[in-house]
TORBA-268037 format. One record per residue (C-alpha): x, y, z. Coordinates in steps of 0.5 Angstrom, whole numbers, plus 2048, in hexadecimal, padded with zeros to 3 digits. Example, Ala and Ser with C-alpha at 12.3 -4.5 7.8 and 13.67 -1.06 7.14 Angstrom:
BEGIN
8197F7810 81B7FE80E 
//
This chain:
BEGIN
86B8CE918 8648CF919 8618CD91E 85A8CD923 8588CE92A 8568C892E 8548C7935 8568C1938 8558C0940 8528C7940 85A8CA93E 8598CD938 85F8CC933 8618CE92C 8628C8928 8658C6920 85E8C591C 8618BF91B 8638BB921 85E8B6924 85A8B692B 8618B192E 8668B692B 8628BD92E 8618B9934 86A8B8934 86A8C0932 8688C1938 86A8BC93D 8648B993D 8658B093E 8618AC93A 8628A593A 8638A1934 865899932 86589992C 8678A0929 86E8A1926 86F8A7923 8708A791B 8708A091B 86989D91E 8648A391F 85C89E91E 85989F925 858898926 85A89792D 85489C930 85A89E936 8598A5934 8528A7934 8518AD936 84A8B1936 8488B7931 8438BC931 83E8BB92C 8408B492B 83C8AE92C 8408AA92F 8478A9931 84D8AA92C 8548A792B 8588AD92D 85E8AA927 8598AB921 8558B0923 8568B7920 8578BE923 8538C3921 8518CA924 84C8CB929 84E8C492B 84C8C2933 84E8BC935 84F8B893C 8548B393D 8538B0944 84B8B1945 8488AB94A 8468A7943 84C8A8940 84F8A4945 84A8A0945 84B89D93E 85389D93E 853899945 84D894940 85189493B 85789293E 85588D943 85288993C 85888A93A 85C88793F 857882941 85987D93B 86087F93C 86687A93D 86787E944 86D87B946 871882947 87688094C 87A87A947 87987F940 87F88193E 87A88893D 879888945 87B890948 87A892940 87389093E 86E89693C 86989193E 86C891945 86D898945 865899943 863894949 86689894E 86689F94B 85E89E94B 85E899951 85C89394F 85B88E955 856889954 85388694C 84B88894C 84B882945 84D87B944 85087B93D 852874939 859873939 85B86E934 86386C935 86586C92D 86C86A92C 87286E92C 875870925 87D86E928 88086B920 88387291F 88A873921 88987A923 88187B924 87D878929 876879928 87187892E 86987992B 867878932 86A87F935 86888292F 863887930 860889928 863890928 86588E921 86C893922 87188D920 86B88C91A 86C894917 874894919 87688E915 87188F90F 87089790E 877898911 87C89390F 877890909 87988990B 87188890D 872880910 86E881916 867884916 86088391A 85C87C918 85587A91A 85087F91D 84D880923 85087D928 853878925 85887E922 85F87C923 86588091F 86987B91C 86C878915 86887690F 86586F911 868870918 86F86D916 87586F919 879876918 87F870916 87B86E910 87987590D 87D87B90B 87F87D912 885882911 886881918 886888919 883889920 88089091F 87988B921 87C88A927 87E892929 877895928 87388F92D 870891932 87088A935 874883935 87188192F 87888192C 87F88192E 88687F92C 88887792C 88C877933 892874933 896877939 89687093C 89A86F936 89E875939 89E873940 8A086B93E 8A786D93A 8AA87193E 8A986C944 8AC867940 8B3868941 8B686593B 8B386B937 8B7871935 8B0875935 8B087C932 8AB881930 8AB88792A 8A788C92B 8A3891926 8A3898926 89C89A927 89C89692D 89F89B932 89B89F930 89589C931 896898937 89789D93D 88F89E93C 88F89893F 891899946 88D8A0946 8928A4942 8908A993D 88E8A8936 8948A9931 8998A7937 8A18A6935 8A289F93A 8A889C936 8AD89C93D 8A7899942 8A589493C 8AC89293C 8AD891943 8A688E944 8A988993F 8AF887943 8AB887949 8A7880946 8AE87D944 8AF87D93D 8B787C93B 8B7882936 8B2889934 8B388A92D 8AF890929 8AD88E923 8AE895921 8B6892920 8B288D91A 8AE893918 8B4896915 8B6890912 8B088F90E 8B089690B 8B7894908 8B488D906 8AE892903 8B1898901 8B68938FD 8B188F8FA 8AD8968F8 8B38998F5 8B58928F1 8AE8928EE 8AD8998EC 8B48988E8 8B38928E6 8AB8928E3 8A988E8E9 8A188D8EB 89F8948ED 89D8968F1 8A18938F8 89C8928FD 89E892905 89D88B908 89E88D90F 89788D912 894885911 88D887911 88E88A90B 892884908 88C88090A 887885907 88C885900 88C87D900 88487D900 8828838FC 8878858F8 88B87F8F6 88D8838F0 8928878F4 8968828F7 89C8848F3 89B88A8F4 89D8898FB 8A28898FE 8A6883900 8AA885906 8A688390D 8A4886912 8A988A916 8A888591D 8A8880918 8AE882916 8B188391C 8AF87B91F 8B3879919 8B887C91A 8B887B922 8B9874920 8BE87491B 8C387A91B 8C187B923 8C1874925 8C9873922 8CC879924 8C987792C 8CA87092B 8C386D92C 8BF868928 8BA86B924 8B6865926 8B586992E 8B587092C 8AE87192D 8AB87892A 8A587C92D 8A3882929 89E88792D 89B88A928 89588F927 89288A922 88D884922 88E88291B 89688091D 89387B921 89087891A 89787A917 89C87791B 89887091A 899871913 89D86C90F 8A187190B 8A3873910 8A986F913 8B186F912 8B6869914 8B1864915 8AD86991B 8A886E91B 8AB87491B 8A6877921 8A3871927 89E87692A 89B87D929 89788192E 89488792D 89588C931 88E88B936 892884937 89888793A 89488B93E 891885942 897882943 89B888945 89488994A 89488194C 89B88294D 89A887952 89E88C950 89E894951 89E896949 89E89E94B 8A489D950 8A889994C 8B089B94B 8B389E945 8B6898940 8B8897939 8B7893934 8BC88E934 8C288D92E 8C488A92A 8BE88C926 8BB89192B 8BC898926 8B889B921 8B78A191E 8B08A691E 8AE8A3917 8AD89D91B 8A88A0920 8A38A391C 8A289D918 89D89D91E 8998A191B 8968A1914 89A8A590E 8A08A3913 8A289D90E 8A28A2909 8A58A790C 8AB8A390E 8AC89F908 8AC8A7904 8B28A9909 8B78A3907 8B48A3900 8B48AA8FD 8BC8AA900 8BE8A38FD 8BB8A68F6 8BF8AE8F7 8C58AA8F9 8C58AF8FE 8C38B1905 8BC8B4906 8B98BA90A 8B38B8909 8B18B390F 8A98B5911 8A58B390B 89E8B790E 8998B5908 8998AD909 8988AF911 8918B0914 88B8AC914 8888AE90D 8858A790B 8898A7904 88F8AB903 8948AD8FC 89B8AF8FC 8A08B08F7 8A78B18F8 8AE8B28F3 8B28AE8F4 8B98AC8EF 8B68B18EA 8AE8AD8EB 8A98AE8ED 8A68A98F3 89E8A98F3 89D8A68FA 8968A48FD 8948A2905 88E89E907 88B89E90D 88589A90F 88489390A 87D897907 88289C905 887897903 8818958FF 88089B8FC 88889C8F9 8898968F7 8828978F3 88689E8F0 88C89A8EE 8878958EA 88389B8E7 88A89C8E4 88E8A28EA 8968A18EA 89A8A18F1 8A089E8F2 89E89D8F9 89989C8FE 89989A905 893897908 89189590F 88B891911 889896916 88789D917 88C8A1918 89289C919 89489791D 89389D923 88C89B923 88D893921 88888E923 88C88B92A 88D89392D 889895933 882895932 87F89C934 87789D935 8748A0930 8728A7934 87B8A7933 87B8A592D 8768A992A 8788B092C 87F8AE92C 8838AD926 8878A6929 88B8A6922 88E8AE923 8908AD929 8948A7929 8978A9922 8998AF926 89D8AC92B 8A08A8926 8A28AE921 8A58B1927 8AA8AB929 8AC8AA922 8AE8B3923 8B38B2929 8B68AB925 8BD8AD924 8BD8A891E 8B78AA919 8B88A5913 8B889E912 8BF89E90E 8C28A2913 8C189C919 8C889991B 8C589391D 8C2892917 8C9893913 8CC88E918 8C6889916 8C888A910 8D088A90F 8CF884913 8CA880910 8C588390C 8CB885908 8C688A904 8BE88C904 8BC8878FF 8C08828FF 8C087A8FE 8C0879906 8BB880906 8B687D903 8B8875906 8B587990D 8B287F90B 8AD87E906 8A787A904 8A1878900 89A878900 8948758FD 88D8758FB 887873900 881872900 87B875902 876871904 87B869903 875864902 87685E907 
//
């Protein structure tokens, strides 16, 4: 790598020719503040934050665009500038909803954090502070223009990231706001309801739809059965909330967390993971057998389902038709559950924790219901069981060892990685290739539909055939494949996942900074945390889970059947993009 010498606070370093100002100053313990840098996602230098002084320059430069180059001298803490970064944010915060101690970002803002770093007591400027409404029509985003401070994060992420592009910057000057075409509501334009907007904002400009309320309601109301299902990227994940380290396995401390808030029953949605592999993987073996529409397209991720439904409404069928794994496990829970515990469905109410905004959107959705009920009441994401957990006063880190509960609580290591991307495939592939060699497999680990690669290829034999199978994370590299199998590319199979890297790094998982998030790969270490436990299961594929051979012998019958599909399955549609009033 080639690389050139700088000086940066009078430290002389050897740097790559390629890094930027910021990067260099990384390379050498140096702090530069930033607000709106995110590294690969939004690097504009707009902002201002992280000025710095350059010799030769004539005047100060942003540190996150600004080249290396040899001979480089600069200087990061002279008294000017310190002088425009305390300028700079003072402007900022001075039109600025400053009501931090009821912002769900309180304790977790990188405006907060830049006010106290650079010590911050007094506003030197009156700015206008015109109240504009919040965006509250979503079910899943909340859109708050006031805390919005122009960093354009959520702008790059949604358009050059996941190719959405429903939110960007309108007007000029100071009028400038980030919103939607015509300030309509993300309800009312092609939202996938992804939250990846939500993940990389430095404020409370955006956030979840809360409905804890609903949570803490149910279960004081004592003639509900309330039960909660929880997705495996949430254990880990949610340690990182109580301090714990990224990539942390918190699966007991969760569970006991969640009978310390009162729920009459812990499930792991892992236990419908497994479900749905045998659901998907029958209704990709009948359909390679039978001539059907190929190639069969995972339905778990209902960003992508949503993304699909404006999109590439020529894909439908090529969907598959099983829910989602906890859309499955609510309907089961009041069908098969609520008759072998004797309850009326009518009074089991079903909580889902899941590292997702967009199943907030999913589980409202009309197609989505069996005997009459939604099949999931609520769903909070992983930051939301957190501040129940913490309203609750519970010491999350010093909880005791618990399990989940029976008589849906086992599941097999397949289940687990469907946390991270290619884990729907990988699991899928461990149960098909079996069913179609008509015998036992050695192969368990598929390595080449692992990693974060946006597009990844695989082909495997199976049955005397050849499987082609594709994984997408991301909905820009969504779009991408799907433009590949338009041009005339052939799989059989492709799993999708609205969000970069999986459901590891869903759109309701904890918020870190952007000096974490740009230096450290959220993503891997997450999935490597889910890969692990998936090593130490005992059972390692779908078919092989006893309690699914019991919900089968005694009420399914078989993967595919009428009852399955009564339960298990569902359809989509086409929407539009921008519907007229």
């Amino acid at each position: 790598m080639e690389t050139v010498n700088i000086t940066i606070d009078s430290r002389k370093i050897q740097v790559p020719k390629e890094y930027t100002v910021l990067e260099a100053a990384r390379a050498a313990n140096i702090d530069i503040p930033t607000l709106c840098f995110l590294k690969e996602i939004n690097e504009i230098g707009a902002c201002r934050m992280c000025l710095v002084e350059v010799q030769g320059a004539r005047s100060l430069q942003a540190a996150c665009v600004y080249p290396v180059s040899e001979g480089l001298v600069i200087s990061t803490q002279t008294p000017a500038v310190r002088e425009a970064r305390k300028v700079t944010l003072e402007l900022i915060l001075s039109n600025h909803d400053r009501k931090c101690l009821t912002c769900v970002r309180s304790s977790n803002c990188e405006l907060q954090k830049l006010s106290e770093d650079l010590n911050i007591r007094d506003l030197r400027f009156d700015g206008d502070s015109p109240k504009m409404p919040l965006d509250e029509l979503s079910p899943s985003i909340v859109r708050d223009p006031n805390k919005c401070v122009l960093c354009r994060r959520c702008v790059s992420m949604c358009k050059n990231v996941q190719g959405v592009a429903v939110i960007d910057t309108n007007e000029r000057g100071f009028k400038t706001i980030v919103s939607s075409a015509f300030n309509k509501s993300l309800n009312d334009v092609p939202c996938a309801m992804c939250g990846q907007c939500i993940n990389v904002c430095p404020v409370g400009a955006l956030r979840e739809k809360d409905a804890t309320d609903k949570v803490w309601e149910a279960l004081a109301n004592k003639d509900l059965h309330v039960v909660v299902q929880t997705a495996p990227a949430v254990r880990v994940a949610i340690g990182e909330e109580f301090g714990m380290p990224i990539g942390s396995r918190a699966t007991s401390n969760m569970i006991a967390a969640l009978r310390r808030l009162g729920f009459a029953k812990v499930f792991d949605t892992d236990t419908a993971a497994d479900l749905t592999i045998m659901e998907e993987g029958t209704e990709l073996i009948n359909r390679i057998k039978n001539g059907g529409k190929l190639p069969l397209i995972t339905s778990c991720s209902p960003g992508w389902i949503k993304f699909c439904e404006h999109n590439f409404p020529e894909f439908l069928d090529n969907l598959s038709s099983c829910k989602s794994p906890h859309e499955m496990f609510g309907a089961v829970l009041k069908s098969y559950y609520a008759e072998k515990m004797g309850i009326d469905p009518s009074k089991i109410f079903v909580v889902s924790i899941m590292p997702c905004t967009a199943k907030k959107y999913e589980a409202q959705r009309p197609e989505l219901s069996s005997n009459g009920y939604p099949d999931v009441d609520v769903v909070l994401t992983t930051r939301e069981l957190a501040k129940m957990i913490k309203e609750a006063a519970i010491d999350f880190k010093e909880l005791p060892e618990r399990q989940f509960d029976d008589p849906m609580g086992e599941a097999s290591g397949a289940a687990v990685i469907f946390g991270a991307t290619g884990g729907v495939m990988e699991a899928a592939l461990r149960t098909v290739t079996e069913i179609l060699n008509g015998k036992p497999s050695d192969e368990i680990e598929y390595n080449v539909v692992r990693g974060i690669d946006g597009v990844k290829e695989a082909v495997v034999e199976a049955g005397g055939m050849k499987i082609k199978a594709a994984v997408a994370h991301g909905l820009g590299n969504a779009r991408k494949l799907l433009e590949k199998v338009k041009n005339g590319e052939e799989y059989h199979f492709i799993e999708i996942m609205a969000c970069p890297g999986g459901c590891v790094n869903g759109g309701g998982q904890p918020i870190q900074p952007s000096k974490v998030r740009s230096w450290v790969d959220l993503r891997a270490e997450r999935a490597k945390a889910i890969y692990d436990e998936d090593k130490e299961m005992p059972i390692r594929k779908s078919h092989e889970n006893p309690r699914i051979k019991m919900l089968y012998d005694e009420y399914f019958k078989e993967p595919g059947s009428h009852k399955a599909h009564e339960l298990l399955h569902t359809h989509y549609v086409k929407r539009e993009n921008y519907p007229e009033e």
